[in-house]
C-alpha positions in Angstrom: 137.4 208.7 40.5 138.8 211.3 40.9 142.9 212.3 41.2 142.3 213.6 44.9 140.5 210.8 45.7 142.2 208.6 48.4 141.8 205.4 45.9 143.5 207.1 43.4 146.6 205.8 44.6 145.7 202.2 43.0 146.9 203.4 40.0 150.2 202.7 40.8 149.3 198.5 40.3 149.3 198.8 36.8 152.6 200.1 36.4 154.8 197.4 34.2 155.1 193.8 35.4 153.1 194.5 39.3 150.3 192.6 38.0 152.0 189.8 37.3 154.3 189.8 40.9 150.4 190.3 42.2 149.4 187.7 41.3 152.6 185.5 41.7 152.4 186.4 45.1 148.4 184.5 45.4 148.9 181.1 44.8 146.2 180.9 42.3 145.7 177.9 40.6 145.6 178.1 36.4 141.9 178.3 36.9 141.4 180.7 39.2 141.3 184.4 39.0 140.0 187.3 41.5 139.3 190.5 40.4 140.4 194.0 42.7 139.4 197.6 42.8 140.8 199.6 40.2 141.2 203.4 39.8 142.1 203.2 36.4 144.0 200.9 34.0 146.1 202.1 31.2 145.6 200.0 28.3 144.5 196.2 28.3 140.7 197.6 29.3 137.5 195.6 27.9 134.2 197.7 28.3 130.6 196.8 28.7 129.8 198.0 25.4 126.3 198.9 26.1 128.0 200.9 29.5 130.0 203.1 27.4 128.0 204.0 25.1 125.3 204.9 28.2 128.5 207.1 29.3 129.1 209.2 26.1 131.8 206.5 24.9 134.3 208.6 23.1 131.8 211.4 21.8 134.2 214.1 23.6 136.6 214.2 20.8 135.5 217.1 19.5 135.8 218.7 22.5 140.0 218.0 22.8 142.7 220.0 21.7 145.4 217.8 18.5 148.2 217.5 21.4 146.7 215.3 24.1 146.8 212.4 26.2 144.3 210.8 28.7 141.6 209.7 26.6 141.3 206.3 28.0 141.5 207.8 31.5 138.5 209.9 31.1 136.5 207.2 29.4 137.4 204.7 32.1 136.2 207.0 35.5 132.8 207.9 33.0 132.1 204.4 33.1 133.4 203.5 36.4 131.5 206.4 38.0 128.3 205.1 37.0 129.2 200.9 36.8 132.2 200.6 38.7 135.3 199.0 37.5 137.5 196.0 38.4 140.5 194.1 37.5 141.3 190.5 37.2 144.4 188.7 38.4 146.0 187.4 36.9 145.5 189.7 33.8 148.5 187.9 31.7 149.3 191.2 30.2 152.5 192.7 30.9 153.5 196.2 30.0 156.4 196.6 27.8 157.8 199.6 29.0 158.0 201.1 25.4 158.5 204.6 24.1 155.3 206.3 24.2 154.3 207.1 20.6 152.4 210.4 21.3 155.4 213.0 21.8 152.8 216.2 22.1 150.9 215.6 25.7 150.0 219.0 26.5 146.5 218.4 27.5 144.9 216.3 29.8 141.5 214.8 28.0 140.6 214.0 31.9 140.8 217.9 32.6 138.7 218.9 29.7 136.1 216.2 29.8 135.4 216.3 33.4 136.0 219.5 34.1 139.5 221.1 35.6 137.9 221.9 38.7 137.0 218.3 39.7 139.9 216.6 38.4 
């Protein structure tokens, strides 16, 4: 995944409550639940442990500038490119629309892990 890839306009599903209109909107019964293609999900993610790791989990840290942001992102397309990804409706997480608590985003961790040129 890739930011000029044509899915990368999925992102735009995890933006506050869409999940939960989403899946409103499906008629699922309480025990039901599908799961969707995902470009990338911005908190509330569970990884295949053993899949991360195989990725290089979160070993890049030393490679990332103090002021930064995107850590999860370039995590989350490491794993995806290799194991895919998917989402499940309904997630029953909401976002809370709060302040974000890291002020200093200067750097992309997506840029610097996978490489300005591809992102």
């Amino acid at each position: 995944m890739r930011r000029d890839d044509p899915s990368f306009g999925r992102w735009a599903l995890h933006n506050a409550a869409n999940l939960t209109h989403a899946a409103a909107e499906l008629n699922l019964a309480p025990e039901d639940w599908r799961l969707y293609k995902v470009a990338w999900v911005g908190g509330c993610v569970l990884f295949d442990r053993d899949a991360l790791v195989d990725c290089g989990g979160f070993g890049f840290w030393d490679q990332l500038p103090v002021d930064l942001a995107g850590e999860d992102v370039a995590a989350q397309w490491r794993v995806m490119e290799r194991y895919g990804g998917a989402g499940i409706l309904p997630s029953r997480a909401v976002h809370l629309e709060s302040p974000t608590t890291v002020p200093y985003r200067e750097t992309d961790a997506a840029d610097v892990v996978l490489g300005v040129d591809e992102v």
